[in-house]
C-alpha positions, -999 to 999 in steps of 0.1 A, spaced: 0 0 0 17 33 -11 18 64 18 -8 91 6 2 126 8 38 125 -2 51 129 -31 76 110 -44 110 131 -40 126 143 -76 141 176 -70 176 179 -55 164 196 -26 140 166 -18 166 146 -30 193 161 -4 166 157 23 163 115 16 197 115 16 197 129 51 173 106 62 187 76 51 217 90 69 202 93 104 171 60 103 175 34 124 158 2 113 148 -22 131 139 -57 116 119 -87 132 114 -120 118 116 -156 132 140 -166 105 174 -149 105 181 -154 68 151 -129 60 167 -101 82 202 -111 62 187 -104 28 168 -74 37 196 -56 51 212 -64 26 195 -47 1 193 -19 26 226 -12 30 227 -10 -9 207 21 -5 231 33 22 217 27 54 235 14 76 221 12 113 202 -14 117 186 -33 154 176 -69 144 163 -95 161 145 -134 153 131 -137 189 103 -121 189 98 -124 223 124 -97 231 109 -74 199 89 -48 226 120 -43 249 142 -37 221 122 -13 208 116 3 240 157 9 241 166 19 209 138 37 196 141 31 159 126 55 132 107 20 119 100 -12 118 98 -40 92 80 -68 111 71 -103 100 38 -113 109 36 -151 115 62 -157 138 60 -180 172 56 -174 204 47 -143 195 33 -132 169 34 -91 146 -1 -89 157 7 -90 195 34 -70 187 14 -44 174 -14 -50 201 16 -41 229 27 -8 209 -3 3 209 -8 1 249 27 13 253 29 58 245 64 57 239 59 30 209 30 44 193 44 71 172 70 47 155 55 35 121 53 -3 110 58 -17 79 43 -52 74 63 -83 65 36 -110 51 35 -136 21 -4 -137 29 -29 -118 4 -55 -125 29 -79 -92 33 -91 -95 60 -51 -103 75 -43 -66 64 -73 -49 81 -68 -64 110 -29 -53 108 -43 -18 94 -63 -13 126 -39 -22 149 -13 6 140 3 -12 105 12 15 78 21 0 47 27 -40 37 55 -56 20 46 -92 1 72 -119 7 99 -125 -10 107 -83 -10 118 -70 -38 147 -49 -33 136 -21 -51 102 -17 -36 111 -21 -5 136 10 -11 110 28 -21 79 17 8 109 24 31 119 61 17 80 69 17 74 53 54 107 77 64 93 109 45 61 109 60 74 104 97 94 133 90 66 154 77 42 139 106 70 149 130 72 178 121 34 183 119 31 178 153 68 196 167 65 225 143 41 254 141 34 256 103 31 292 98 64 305 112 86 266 111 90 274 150 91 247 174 58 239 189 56 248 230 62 212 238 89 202 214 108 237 228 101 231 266 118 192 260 149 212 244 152 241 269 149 213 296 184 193 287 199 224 280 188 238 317 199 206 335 237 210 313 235 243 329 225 238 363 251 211 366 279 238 354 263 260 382 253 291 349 226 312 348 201 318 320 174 340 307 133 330 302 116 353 278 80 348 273 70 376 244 36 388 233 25 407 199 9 436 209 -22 448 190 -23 419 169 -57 407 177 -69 445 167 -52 437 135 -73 404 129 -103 419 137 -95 449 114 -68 436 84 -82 397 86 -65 370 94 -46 362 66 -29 399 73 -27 388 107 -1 360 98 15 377 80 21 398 104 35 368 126 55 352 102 76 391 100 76 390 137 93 355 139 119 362 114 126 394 132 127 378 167 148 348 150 176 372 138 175 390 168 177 362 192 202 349 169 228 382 166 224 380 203 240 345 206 264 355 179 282 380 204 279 359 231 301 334 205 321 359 200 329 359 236 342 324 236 306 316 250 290 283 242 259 298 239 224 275 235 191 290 221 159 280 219 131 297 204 95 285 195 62 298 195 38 291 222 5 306 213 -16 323 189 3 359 195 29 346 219 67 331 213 91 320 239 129 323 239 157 304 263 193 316 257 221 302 281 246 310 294 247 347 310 270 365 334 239 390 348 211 399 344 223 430 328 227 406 293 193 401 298 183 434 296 203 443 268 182 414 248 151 424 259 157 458 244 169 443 214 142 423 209 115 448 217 138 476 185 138 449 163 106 436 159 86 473 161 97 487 131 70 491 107 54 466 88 39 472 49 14 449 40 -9 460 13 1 493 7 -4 502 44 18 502 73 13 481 107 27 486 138 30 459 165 49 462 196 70 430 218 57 426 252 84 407 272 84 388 304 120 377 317 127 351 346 163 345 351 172 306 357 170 292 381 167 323 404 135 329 394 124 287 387 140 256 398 127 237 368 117 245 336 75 249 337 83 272 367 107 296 348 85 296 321 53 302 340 71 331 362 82 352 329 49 349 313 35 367 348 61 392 344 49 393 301 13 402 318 23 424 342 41 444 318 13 445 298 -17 450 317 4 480 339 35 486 318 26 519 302 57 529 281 73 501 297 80 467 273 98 448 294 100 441 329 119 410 353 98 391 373 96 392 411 75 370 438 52 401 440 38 397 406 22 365 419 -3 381 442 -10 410 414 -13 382 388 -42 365 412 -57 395 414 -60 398 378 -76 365 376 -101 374 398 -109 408 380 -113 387 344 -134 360 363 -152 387 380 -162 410 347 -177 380 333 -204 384 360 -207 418 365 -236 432 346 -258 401 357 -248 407 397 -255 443 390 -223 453 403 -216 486 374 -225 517 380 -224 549 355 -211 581 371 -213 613 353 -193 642 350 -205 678 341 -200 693 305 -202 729 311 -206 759 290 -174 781 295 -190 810 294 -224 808 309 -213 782 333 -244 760 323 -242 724 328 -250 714 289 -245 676 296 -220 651 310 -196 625 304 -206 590 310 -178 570 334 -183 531 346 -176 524 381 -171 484 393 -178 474 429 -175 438 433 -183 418 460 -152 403 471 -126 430 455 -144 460 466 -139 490 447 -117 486 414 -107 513 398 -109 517 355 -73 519 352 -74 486 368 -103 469 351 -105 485 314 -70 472 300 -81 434 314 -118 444 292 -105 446 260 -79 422 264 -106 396 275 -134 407 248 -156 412 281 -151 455 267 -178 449 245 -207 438 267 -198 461 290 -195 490 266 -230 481 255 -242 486 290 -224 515 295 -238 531 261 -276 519 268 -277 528 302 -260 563 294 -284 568 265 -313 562 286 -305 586 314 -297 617 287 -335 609 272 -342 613 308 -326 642 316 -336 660 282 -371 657 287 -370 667 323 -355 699 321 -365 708 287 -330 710 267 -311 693 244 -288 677 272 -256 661 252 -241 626 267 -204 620 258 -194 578 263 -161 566 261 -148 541 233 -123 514 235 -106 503 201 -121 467 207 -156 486 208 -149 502 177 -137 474 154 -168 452 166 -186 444 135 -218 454 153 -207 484 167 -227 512 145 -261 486 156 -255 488 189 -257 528 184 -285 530 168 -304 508 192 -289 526 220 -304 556 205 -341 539 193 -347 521 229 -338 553 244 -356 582 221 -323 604 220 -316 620 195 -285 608 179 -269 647 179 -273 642 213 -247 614 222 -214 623 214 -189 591 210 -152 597 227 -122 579 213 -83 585 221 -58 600 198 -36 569 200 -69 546 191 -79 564 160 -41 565 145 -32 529 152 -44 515 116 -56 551 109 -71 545 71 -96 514 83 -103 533 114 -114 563 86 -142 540 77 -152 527 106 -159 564 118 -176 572 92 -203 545 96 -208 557 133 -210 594 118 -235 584 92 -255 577 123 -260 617 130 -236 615 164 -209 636 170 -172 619 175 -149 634 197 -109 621 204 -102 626 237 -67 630 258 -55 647 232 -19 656 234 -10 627 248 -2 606 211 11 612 183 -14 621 155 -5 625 117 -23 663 110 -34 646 72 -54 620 93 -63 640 117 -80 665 92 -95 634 76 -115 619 104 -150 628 108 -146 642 143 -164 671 158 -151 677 188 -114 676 208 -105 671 244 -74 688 257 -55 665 280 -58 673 315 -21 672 318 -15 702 293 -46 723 317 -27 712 347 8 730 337 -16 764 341 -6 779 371 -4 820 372 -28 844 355 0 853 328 12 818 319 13 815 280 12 777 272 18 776 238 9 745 229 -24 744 241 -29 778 223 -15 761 194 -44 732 199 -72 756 201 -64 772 172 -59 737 155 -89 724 167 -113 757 156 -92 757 122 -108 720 120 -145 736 127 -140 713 157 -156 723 195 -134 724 219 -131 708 255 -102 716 284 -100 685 308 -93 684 340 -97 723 349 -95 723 386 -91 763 392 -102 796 383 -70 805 366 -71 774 344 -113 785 336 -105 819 334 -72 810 313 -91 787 284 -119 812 280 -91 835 270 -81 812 244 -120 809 229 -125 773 243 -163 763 243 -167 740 268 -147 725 307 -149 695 328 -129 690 359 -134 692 394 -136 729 395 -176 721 387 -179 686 400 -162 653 403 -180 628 381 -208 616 403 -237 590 406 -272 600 385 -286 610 414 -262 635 427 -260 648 392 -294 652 387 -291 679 422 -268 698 401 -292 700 378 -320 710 400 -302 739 415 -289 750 378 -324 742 361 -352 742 383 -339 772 406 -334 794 379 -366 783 355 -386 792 389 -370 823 395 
């Protein structure tokens, strides 16, 4: 029976590839008569192989096996004592012996012989006598499709990186050489940044792409890296493999400190964030890295490992600019606590544990509340109070953003009607986006139900999006916008400032309004200070026909300051923290109600 799914192997590269197989087999042959296992190696070594485990007691054929581990096995079926089929019947109970294939020795044309071989773990037959060419040829075949099997099943296909288990079997000889010698190494567990945004946005197919450039940058990093460690008269092992979907995983042995470390983490993190044109666009992506140093940080291998992927997470739940970071015992407790906060969002609308505060938009100069921002709060039952800087990040990372953002927007949506028809004005609700929000395919639906099951008008809700969120694959994000626009909302980018935005995109977007980072309102101090570049945003912003907001405005210099510069509209706690719908609805009372009876 000829292997399906190979081909037979013609060119020289496939030819240079038999050649090393035939190299580096071990075959093993069993059969009761010893002149068989003459003949057929025989032939064998005509082809040139030449290691060869034979044996005519078959009683001993499982233990042999079980010590030298052949690449395959040409085994005679009628034999005494025991027979191939028990033979086959043992590898099959035995893990270590199922992998290796069998190729059938067997004068019988009986069909129902071969099934029964065929079901019990057989791959190909040979008919007695062999002929010397065919079985060259079964034998090459058998061999080529272990390898491709192999490598099937130690290999990622996209990037030809070993799997994590093929990688954690490598790294663990290599730590024990080490450990022996009394050297240190370096764990580094890696994670690509953005790239799930890029799936959602570019496709999948752009997505690998994007991890097959990643992989050969890591590679030649990784690699130059052990080059001048060589050059160092350092015997230095590597291993490298990737470990999940957007993850890879690199061991490198030995180093002097962890100041080598370091240096590789850096390189790693330059050399894979460059750019990356696909399509006529440009994609950024950006190496998260974990480090453990061994066996400081882990004894064995699964606990170095395990420790520099809770470092990888720390860094990039609560990194910031930060893209690397060693791990320490504290990250342990943190990294519990960040279980509970993802196992704990899953629940939280359902236990009713959200809350939506709101914050005043105010007129700058009137100094009339004209509507609010919409903030979610989280108060869970066994972790108390937990912040949005805590929470938010674990959201989109966990997909759990996008319930909750519909929550947030509904529930928001609602209260505006609320407020508009109570005090009679066109009261404006402002909801923050996260990019995950955004590049949900049912995004612009979930608007426009937010807005029919509420009755607000849709000039009414204003949606608020980052400067970083919009630029980060600026020309699909262009679209997406203008869906939501087509809608009749208003889009605003908030912290502004604090990115880095293109002015061609920026004069591109649909936007309509832009919120001055509180950190630019905060460096206003004295009546006379000039701050130029919030000046410089203004003017930007108005040259744009875009309203403009100051965050953050906390004093009457700061007010008094951005009404100077023609700024329409403040929040900050100069007028009111943000604040349950309760409390906010007072504010409006005294503003509304007081003065409409007056």
């Amino acid at each position: 029976m000829q292997n399906s799914g190979i081909s037979n192997l013609n060119s020289e590269e496939d030819s240079d590839k038999y050649e090393s197989l035939i190299a580096k087999a071990k075959i093993m042959l069993v059969d009761d008569e010893p002149i068989n296992t003459d003949v057929l190696q025989t032939y064998l070594e005509g082809e040139g192989y030449n290691n060869f485990v034979t044996t005519s007691e078959s009683v001993q054929a499982i233990e042999i096996m079980e010590r030298e581990n052949p690449d395959v096995i040409l085994l005679d079926l009628m034999m005494p004592d025991v027979s191939g089929f028990d033979i086959l019947q043992m590898m099959r109970s035995k893990k270590n012996l199922t992998h290796i294939p069998v190729v059938i020795l067997t004068s019988s044309d009986d069909a129902e012989t071969k099934l029964s071989a065929l079901q019990l773990g057989a791959m190909d037959f040979l008919a007695k006598p062999v002929d010397a060419s065919e079985l060259a040829l079964r034998l090459r075949n058998t061999l080529a499709s272990k390898a491709y099997q192999h490598h099937l099943i130690n290999f990622d296909q996209l990037t030809g990186l070993p799997k994590r288990e093929t990688f954690m079997e490598a790294v663990d000889a290599t730590a024990i050489a080490l450990k022996s010698n009394n050297e240190k190494a370096v764990a580094l567990h890696i994670y690509i940044e953005n790239l799930k945004n890029i799936n959602s946005t570019m496709g999948r197919e752009n997505g690998n792409a994007i991890i097959k450039t990643f992989a050969r940058r890591l590679e030649a990093s990784v690699s130059m890296a052990g080059s001048i460690q060589s050059a160092f008269n350092v015997d230095t092992q590597i291993s490298i493999a990737r470990t999940g979907g957007d993850k890879f995983s690199v061991f490198l042995g030995p180093i002097q400190n962890p100041q080598q470390a370091e240096m590789l983490a850096r390189k790693i993190v330059s050399d894979t964030s460059h750019a990356i044109h696909l399509n006529n666009r440009s994609m950024f992506t950006t190496a998260k890295v974990g480090l453990a140093i061994f066996p400081d940080d882990g004894n064995t291998v699964q606990t170095l490992f395990s420790n520099a992927e809770t470092a990888m997470s720390h860094v990039r739940d609560h990194g910031g600019s930060e893209n690397f970071t060693f791990y320490s015992a504290s990250m342990d407790e943190e990294s519990a606590r960040i279980l509970a906060i993802e196992t704990g969002l899953q629940t939280a609308i359902d236990k009713n544990e959200l809350r939506v505060t709101y914050q005043p938009k105010v007129d700058i100069n009137s100094g009339k509340i004209i509507g609010a921002e919409a903030l979610v709060r989280w108060i869970n039952v066994d972790l108390g109070f937990v912040g949005p800087d805590q929470f938010i990040s674990i959201a989109e990372r966990t997909g759990q953003i996008i319930p909750i953002g519909e929550w947030v927007l509904k529930q928001a949506c609602v209260q505006a009607a609320a407020w508009r028809e109570k005090y009679g004005f066109d009261f404006r609700i402002a909801v923050n986006m996260s990019i995950r929000q955004i590049h949900d395919s049912d995004m612009a639906l979930t608007a426009k139900e937010a807005l029919v099951e509420s009755g607000l008008p849709a000039n009414c809700l204003t949606l608020e999006l980052t400067e970083n969120m919009v630029m980060e694959n600026a020309e699909s994000n262009i679209e997406i916008l203008r869906m939501l626009k087509a809608l009749g909302l208003k889009l605003s980018i908030d912290d502004f400032g604090t990115g880095y935005s293109s002015l061609s995109y920026l004069q591109r977007f649909p936007l309509d309004e832009l919120k001055i980072d509180k950190s630019f309102i905060e460096e206003i101090k004295v009546e006379d200070h000039r701050a130029p570049i919030v000046r410089a945003m203004v003017s930007l912003a108005h040259d744009l026909e875009m309203t403009v907001v100051a965050e953050g405005v906390e004093t009457e210099i700061q007010l008094q300051h951005m009404r100077s510069l023609n700024c329409e509209l403040y929040q900050g706690y100069l007028r009111s923290k943000p604040v349950v719908a309760d409390a906010f609805e007072e504010l409006l009372d005294i503003e509304y109600l007081n003065n409409k009876a007056a």
